[in-house]
N, C-alpha and C positions, 0 to 999 in steps of 0.2 A: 455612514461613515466612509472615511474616505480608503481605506485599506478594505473596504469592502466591496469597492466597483469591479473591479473586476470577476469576483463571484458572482454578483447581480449581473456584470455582463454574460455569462455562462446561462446564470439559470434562467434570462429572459430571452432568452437567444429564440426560442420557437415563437416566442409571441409578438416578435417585434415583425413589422413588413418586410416584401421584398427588400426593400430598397435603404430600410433600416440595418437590415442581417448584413447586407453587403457590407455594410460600415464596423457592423460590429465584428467583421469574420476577419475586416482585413486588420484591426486594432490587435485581434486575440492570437492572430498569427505571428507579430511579433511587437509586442506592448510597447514596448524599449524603443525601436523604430518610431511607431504611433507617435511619443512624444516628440519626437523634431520636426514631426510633417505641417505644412502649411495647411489651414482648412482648401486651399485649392487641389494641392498633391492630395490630399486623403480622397475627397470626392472624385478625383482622377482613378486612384489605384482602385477604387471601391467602384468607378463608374457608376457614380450618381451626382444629382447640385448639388452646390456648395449650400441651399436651403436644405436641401435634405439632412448633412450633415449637422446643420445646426439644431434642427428640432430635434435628430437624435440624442445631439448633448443635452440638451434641454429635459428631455423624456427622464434623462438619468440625474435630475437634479444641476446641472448647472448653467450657469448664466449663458455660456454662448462656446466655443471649441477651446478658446486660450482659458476657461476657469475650468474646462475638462481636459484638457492635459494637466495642469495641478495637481487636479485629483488623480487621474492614472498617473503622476511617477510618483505623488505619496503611496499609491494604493503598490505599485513594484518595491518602492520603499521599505515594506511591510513584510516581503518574501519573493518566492519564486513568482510567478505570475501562473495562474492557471491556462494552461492554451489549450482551447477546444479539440476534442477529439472527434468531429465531428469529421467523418474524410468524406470527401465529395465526388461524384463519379469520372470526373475529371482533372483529379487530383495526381500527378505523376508520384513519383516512388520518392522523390525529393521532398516533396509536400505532405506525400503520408507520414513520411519515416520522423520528419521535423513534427509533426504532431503528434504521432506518441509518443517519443525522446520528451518532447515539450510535457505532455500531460503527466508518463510517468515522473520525470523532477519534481513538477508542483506538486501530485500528491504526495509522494517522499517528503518533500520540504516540509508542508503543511505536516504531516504525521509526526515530523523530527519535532515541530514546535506543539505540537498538542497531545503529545504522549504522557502518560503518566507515568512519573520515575516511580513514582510510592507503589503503583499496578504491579511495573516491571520488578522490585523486590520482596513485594507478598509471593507472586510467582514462584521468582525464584528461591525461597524459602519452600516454597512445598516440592519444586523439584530436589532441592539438594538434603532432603531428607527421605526420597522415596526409595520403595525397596525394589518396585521395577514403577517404568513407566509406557503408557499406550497413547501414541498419536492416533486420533481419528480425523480423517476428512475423505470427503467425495468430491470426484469431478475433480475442479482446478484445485481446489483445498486441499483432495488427497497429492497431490503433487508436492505440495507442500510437506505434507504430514512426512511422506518418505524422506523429503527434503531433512526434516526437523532428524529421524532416527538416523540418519546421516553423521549429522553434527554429534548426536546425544549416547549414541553406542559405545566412542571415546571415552565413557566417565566411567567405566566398569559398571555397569547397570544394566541389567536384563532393560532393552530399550524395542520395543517394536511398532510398524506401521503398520492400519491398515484400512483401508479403501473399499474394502466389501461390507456390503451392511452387514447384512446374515451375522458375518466373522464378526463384526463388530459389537452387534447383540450377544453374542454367543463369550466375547470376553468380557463385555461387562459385567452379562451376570457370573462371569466366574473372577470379579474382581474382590477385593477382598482390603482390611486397613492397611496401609502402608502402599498401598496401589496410587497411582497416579495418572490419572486421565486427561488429555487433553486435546480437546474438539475444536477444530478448526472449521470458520465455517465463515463467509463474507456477513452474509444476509440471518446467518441465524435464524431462518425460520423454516429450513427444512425438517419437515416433522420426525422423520427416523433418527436426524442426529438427537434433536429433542428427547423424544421419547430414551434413546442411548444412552446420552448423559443425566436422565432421572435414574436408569435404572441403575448404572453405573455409583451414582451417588447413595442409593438405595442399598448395594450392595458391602458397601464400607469405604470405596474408594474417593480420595479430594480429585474433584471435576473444575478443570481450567480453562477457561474456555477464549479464543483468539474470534473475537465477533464483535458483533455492531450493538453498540451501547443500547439498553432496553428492550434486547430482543428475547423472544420467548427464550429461546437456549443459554441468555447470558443470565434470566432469572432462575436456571437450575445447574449453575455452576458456580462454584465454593468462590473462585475469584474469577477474575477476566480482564484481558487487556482490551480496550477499546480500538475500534476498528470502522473509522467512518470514511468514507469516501467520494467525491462525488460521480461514482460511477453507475448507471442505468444497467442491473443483471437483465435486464429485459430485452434491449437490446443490443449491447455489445459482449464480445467475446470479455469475460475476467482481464483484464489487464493489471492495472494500477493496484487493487484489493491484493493481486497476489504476490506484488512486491513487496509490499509493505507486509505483507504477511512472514514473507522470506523473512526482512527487515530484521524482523520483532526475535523470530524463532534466534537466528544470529545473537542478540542482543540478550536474551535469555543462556542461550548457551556460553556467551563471554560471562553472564553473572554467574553461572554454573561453574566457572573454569577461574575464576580471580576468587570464586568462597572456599573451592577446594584448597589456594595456596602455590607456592614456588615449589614444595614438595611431592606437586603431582605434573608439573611441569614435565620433568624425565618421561614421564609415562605417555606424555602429549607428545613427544619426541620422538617415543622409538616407533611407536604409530607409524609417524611421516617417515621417520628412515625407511620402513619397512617396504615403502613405496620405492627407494631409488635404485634398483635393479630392475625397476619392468619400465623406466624410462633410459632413452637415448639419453648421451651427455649433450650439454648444450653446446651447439656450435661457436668457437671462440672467433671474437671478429681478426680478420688478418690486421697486423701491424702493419702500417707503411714506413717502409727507410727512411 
């Protein structure tokens, strides 16, 4: 389909030749451009033939370069454009930084459009009945978790993070009914959080878990928002997973805060006033005569 080339351009990118990849690195660097290029300027930017170019279209299903731009502006048509985060050793700070800007949007985008709203209010129906709640995550996920007890301390609820397994073993089994657990985790298949959130669930407490659809972790937790990405933990640093991670926690917490009502608003208030005495005033712009 045609709002799909450009993810087949990502996922065939290692398998394609030299002289293919070239073609396909200088499309995914910026789509939008791609479609006004003449099949001479592409082979130009990409330094390769204009034959080159054409078997490449070809490879991806279409007749020849002008029925593959078609297909790539329906496929931008469709959403963000995925741009490879592939950075190359010759990539200046220009070219990195427009890659992960690029990569982070499309997964955001992509996440915005395949979220499940019904997820996101089972969720938050078990958060806005708990008597306390425990974020878990490791690594980039605990980053997160502290993130989440950040937003979640505001609702008057015993809210705490925490990052250390041991600690984390250690309040699961001491969780109990009205407890509320929730395991962050990209990949879902780190065995300790696993094994956490059975025993957590074992112990009385609803387990929620922010992870990748069908993973072992998301089969021992009470509900779960879904979390796909197309990111390699193998070989890149967590990027993209852990936005959209933030993302969710945000979007949880808004449902947390519009269940409570206008009459917990005041209290969402004095919070933030409580903050304007440990900042400077804001500098006011001079007027001109």
């Amino acid at each position: 389909m045609a709002h799909d080339l450009l993810d087949r351009l990502r996922q065939r990118l290692e398998e394609l030749n030299r002289s293919e990849r070239k073609v396909a690195n200088v499309i995914l660097a910026d789509p939008g451009a791609a479609t006004s290029l003449s099949i001479a300027s592409l082979a130009q930017a990409a330094s390769v033939s204009e034959p080159t170019v054409n078997r490449f279209c070809r490879s991806f299903s279409a007749k020849g370069f002008p029925d593959f731009k078609i297909k790539l502006a329906q496929s931008l048509a469709g959403g963000t454009p995925y741009v490879t985060r592939a950075v190359e050793p010759n990539d200046d700070a220009s070219l990195y930084t427009q890659k992960i800007f690029g990569a982070t949007i499309a997964a955001l985008d992509d996440a915005r459009r395949t979220v499940d709203a019904d997820a996101v209010e089972r969720m938050v129906d078990y958060l806005i009945q708990a008597k306390q709640i425990h974020f878990f995550g490791l690594g980039a996920s605990g980053a997160v978790a502290q993130d989440a007890q950040h937003k979640f301390f505001r609702f008057n609820l015993p809210v705490m993070a925490y990052v250390d397994v041991l600690v984390q073993r250690m309040v699961a089994a001491a969780c109990h009914t009205g407890d509320v657990v929730v395991v962050i985790s990209y990949t879902g298949r780190t065995r300790e959080l696993v094994d956490i959130a059975r025993l957590a669930r074992e112990s009385g407490a609803v387990v929620l878990g922010i992870t990748a659809p069908g993973s072992p972790l998301a089969f021992e937790c009470t509900a779960t928002l879904d979390v796909a990405t197309p990111e390699d933990t193998d070989h890149y640093m967590p990027m993209t997973s852990r936005m959209i991670q933030l993302t969710l926690i945000d979007a949880l917490a808004t449902g947390v805060t519009l269940r409570r009502g206008e009459d917990f608003l005041p209290h969402l208030k004095k919070i933030k006033d409580s903050l304007r005495d440990t900042r400077f005033p804001a500098e006011k712009k001079s007027e001109k005569s």
